[in-house]
C-alpha positions as CSV (number, residue, x, y, z in Angstrom):
1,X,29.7,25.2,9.6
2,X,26.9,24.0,7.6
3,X,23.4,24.6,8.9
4,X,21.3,21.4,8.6
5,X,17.1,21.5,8.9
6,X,16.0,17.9,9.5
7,X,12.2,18.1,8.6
8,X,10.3,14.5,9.1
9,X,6.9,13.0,9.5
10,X,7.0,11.0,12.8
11,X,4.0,8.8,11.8
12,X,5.9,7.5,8.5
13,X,6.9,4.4,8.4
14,X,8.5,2.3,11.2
15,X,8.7,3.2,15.2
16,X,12.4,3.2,14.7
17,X,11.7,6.5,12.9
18,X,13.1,8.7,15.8
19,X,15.8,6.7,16.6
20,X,16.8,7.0,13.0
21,X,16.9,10.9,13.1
22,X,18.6,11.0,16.5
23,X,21.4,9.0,15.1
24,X,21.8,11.1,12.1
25,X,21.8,14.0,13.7
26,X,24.2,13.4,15.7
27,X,26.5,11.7,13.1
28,X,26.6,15.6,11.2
29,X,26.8,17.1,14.8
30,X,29.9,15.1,15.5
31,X,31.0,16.6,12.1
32,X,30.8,20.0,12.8
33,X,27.2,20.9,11.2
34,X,24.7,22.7,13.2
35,X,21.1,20.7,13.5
36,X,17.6,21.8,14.2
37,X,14.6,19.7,14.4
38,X,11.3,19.6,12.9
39,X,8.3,17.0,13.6
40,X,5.4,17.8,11.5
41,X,2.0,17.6,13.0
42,X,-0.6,18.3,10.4
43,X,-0.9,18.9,6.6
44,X,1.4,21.9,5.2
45,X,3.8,22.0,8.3
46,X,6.7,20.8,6.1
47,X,5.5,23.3,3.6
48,X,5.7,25.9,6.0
49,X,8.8,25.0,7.8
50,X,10.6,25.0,4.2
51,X,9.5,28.4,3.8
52,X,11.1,29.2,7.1
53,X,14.5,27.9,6.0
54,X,14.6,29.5,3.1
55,X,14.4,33.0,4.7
56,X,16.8,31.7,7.8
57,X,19.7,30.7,5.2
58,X,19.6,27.0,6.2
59,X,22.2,25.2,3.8
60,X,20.7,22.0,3.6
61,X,17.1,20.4,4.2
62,X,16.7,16.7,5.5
63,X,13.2,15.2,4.2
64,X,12.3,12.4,6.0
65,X,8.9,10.7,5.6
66,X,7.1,9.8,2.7
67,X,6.2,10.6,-0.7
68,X,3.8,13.8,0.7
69,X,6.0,15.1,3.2
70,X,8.5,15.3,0.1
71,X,6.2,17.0,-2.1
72,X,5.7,19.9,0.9
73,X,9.5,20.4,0.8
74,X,9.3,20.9,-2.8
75,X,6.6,23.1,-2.7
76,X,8.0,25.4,0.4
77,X,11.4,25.6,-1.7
78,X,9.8,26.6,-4.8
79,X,7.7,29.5,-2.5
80,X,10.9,30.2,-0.8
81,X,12.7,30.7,-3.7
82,X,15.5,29.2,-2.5
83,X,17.0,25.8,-4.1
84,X,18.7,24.7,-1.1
85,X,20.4,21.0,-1.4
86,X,17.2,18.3,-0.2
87,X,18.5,15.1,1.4
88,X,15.5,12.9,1.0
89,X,15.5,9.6,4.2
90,X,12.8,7.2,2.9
91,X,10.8,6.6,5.8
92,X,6.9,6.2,4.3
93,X,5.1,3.0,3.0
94,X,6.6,3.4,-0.6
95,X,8.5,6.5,-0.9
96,X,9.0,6.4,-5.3
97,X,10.7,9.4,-5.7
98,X,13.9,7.9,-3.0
99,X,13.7,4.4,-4.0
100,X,14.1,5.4,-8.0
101,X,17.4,7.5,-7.3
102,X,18.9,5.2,-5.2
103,X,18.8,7.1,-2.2
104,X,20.5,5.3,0.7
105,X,18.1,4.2,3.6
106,X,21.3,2.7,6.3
107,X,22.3,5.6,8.7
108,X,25.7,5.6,7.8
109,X,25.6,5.7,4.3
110,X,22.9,8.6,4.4
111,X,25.2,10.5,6.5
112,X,27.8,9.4,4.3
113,X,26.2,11.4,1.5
114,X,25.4,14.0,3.1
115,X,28.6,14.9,3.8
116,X,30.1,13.9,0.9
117,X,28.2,16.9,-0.7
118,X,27.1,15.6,-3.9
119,X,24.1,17.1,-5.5
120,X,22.3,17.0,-8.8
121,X,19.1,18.7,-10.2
122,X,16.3,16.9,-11.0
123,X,13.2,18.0,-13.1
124,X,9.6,18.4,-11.4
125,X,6.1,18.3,-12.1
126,X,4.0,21.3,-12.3
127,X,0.3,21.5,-12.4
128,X,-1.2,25.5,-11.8
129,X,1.0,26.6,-9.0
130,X,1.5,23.4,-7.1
131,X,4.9,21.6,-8.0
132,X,5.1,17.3,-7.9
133,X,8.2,15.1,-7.4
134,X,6.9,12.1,-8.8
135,X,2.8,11.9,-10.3
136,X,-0.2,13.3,-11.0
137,X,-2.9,11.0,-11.8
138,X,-6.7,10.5,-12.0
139,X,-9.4,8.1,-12.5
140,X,-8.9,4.2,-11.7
141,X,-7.6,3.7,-8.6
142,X,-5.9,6.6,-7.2
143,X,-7.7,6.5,-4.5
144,X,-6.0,3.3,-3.6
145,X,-3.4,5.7,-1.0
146,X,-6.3,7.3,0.6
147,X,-8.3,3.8,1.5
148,X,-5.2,1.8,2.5
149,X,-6.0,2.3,6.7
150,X,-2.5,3.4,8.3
151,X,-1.9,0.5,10.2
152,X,-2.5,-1.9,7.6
153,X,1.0,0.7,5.7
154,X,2.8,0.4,8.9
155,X,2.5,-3.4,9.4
156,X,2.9,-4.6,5.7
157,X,4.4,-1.4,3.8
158,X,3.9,-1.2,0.5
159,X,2.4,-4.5,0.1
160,X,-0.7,-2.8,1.5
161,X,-0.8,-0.9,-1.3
162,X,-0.8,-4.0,-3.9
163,X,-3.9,-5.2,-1.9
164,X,-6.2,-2.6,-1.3
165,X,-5.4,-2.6,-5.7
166,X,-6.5,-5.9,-6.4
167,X,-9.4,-5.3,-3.7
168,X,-10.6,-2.5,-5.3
169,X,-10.5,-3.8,-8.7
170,X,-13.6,-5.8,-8.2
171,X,-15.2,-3.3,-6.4
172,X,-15.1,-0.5,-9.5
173,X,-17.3,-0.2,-12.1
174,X,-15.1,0.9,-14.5
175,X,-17.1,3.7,-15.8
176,X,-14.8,5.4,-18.1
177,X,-13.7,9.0,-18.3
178,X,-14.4,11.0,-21.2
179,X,-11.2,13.4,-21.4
180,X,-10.1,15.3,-23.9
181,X,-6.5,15.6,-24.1
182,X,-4.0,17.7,-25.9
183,X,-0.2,18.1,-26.2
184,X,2.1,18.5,-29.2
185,X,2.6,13.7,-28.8
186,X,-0.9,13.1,-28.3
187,X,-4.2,14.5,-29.0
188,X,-7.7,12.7,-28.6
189,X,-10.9,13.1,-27.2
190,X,-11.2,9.4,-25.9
191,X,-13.1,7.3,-23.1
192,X,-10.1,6.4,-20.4
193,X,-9.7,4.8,-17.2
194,X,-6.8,6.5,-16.3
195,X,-4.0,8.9,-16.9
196,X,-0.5,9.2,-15.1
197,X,1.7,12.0,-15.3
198,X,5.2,11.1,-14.3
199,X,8.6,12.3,-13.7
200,X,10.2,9.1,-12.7
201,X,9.1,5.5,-13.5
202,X,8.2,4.3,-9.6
203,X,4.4,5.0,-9.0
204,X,2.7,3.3,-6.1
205,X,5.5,0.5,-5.5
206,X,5.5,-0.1,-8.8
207,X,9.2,0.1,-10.0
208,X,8.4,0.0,-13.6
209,X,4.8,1.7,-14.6
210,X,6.9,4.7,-16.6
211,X,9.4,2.3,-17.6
212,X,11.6,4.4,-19.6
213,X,11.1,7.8,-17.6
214,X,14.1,9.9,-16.0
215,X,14.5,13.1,-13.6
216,X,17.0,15.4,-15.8
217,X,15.2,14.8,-19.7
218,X,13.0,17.7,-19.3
219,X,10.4,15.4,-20.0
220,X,7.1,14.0,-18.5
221,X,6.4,10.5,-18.9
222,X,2.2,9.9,-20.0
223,X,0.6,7.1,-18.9
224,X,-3.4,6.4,-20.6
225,X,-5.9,3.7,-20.0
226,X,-8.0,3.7,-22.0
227,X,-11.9,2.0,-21.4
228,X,-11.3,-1.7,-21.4
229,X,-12.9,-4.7,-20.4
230,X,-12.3,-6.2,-16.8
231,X,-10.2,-9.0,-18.4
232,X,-7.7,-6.7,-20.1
233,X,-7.9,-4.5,-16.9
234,X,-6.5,-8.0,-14.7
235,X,-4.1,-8.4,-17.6
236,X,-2.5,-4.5,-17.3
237,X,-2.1,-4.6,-13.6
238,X,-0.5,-7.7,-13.6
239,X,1.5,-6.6,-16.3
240,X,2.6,-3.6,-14.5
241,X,4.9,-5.4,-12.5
242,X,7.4,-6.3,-15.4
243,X,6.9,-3.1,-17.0
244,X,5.1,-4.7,-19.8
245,X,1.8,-3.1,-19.9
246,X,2.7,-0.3,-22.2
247,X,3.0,-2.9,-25.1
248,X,-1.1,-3.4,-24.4
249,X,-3.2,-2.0,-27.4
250,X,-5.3,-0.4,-24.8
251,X,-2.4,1.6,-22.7
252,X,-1.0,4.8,-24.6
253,X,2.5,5.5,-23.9
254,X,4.2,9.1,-24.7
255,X,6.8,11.9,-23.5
256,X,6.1,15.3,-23.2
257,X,6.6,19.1,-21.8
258,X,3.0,20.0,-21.6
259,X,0.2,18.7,-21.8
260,X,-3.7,19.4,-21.1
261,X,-6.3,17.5,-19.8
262,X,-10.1,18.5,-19.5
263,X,-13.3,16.9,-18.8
264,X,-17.2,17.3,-18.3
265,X,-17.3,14.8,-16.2
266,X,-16.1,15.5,-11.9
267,X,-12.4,14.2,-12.0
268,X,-9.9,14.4,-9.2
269,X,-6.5,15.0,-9.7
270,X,-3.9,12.9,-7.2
271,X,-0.4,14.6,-7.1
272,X,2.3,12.8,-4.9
273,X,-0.8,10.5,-3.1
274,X,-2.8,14.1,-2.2
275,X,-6.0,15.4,-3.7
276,X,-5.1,18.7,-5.8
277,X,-8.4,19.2,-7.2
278,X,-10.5,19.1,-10.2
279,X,-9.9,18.6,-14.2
280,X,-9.3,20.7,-16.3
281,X,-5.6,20.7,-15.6
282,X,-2.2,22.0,-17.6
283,X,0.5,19.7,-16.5
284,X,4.4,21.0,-17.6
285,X,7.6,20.0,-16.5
286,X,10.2,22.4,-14.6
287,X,13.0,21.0,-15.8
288,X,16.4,21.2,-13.1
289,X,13.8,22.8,-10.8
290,X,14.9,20.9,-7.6
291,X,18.6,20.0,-5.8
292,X,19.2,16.7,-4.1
293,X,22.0,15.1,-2.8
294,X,23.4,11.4,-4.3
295,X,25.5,9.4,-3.8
């Protein structure tokens, strides 16, 4: 009998959230799995929880929420030291890291997978101690998941997100960052407007802004900025949309295992759409670090 831990954010997404679980839990119930429940209530609940199963020998972890509530499992597992199988139900505003493996959103095929027991693992993100499923990023509008107001995400999803972008794009003054950076790919000491660091190539809705990134190369995928005029600005953002902005003189492209990024100036570092902290920061990939199921 497998033990299953279904771990989930109520206030992602839709109000058919709970109906959701309720039906998949009883779906592996009715196949002989034994479930438990978890409802997060505040910040690091999931984390906890994770922690939890791995000391109680739970065989398999439901996620279900968004993008953050993901990043806690990862974390709690890593902690735990456990790599117990993640089943990852896409229920927040975006949700990258599920939409870019395909991971099935219908009930029945979820269930489907689950019990089909298929699992691969993936690379993560690592920056100091604190492990990322999908980006790190600073400086030009990474803030945009932290000023979209929640109703505005429940009502219009991840369109939200592509207007509070365009709102704020007016609104900054596009002072640049002056970062140094250093990996074995890329080195320069340049003025930028911002930097992604990514493990697969859906950031922020955005199918395509790491358009040739992938989850088992034991790479991270490098997105830079750099200072450029509000015109060429307009011109990137639309372009990210086709995947076409990394052919723009002003947006450096590269692959890499590690890589270093410092500052004078008071930067903020966004991993998985939560503040981390400050630059400096070493950023490394932990390659197969993580187990999810697939279909």
């Amino acid at each position: 009998m497998k033990k299953v831990k279904v771990i989930y954010n109520p206030s992602s997404g839709r109000q058919i959230i709970q109906k959701r679980i309720d039906a998949i839990c009883n779906i592996l119930m009715d196949n002989g799995c034994l479930v438990g429940k978890f409802a997060t209530k505040k910040k690091d609940d999931a984390f906890n929880e994770t922690i939890k199963c791995c000391n109680e020998d739970w065989d398999i972890i439901i996620a279900c929420g968004g993008d953050g509530t993901v990043n806690e499992v990862v974390n709690g597992i890593a902690v735990g030291g456990k790599k117990i199988p993640v089943g990852i139900l896409a229920a927040g505003t975006v949700n990258d890291f599920a939409n870019f493996m395909d991971i099935p959103r219908s009930v029945k095929e979820f269930c489907d997978m689950i019990l089909a027991g298929k699992t691969i693992d993936v690379d993560l993100g690592k920056v100091g101690n604190r492990y990322f499923v999908n980006v790190a990023a600073g400086g030009l509008l990474t803030n945009v998941a932290h000023q979209v107001p929640s109703e505005l995400k429940t009502v219009l999803g991840r369109m939200a997100y592509y207007i509070e972008g365009l709102k704020e794009i007016p609104r900054q003054k596009f002072k640049p960052i002056n970062l140094t950076i250093e990996s074995n790919e890329y080195n320069a000491t340049e003025d930028v407007l911002l930097f992604l660091i990514s493990n697969s190539s859906s950031i922020g809705g955005f199918k395509k802004l790491a358009p040739t990134a992938e989850v088992e190369d034991g790479y991270l995928d490098c997105i830079i900025i750099r200072k450029s005029e509000i015109t060429d600005i307009v011109s990137i953002f639309i372009n990210l949309l086709k995947g076409e902005h990394i052919k723009h003189p002003n947006v450096v492209y590269f692959k890499t295992k590690r890589i270093r990024i410092s500052t004078d100036d008071k930067v903020h570092v966004d991993v998985d759409g939560e503040y981390l902290g400050m630059l400096p920061a070493v950023f490394e990939i932990a390659p197969q670090a993580f187990r999810i199921f697939v279909r």
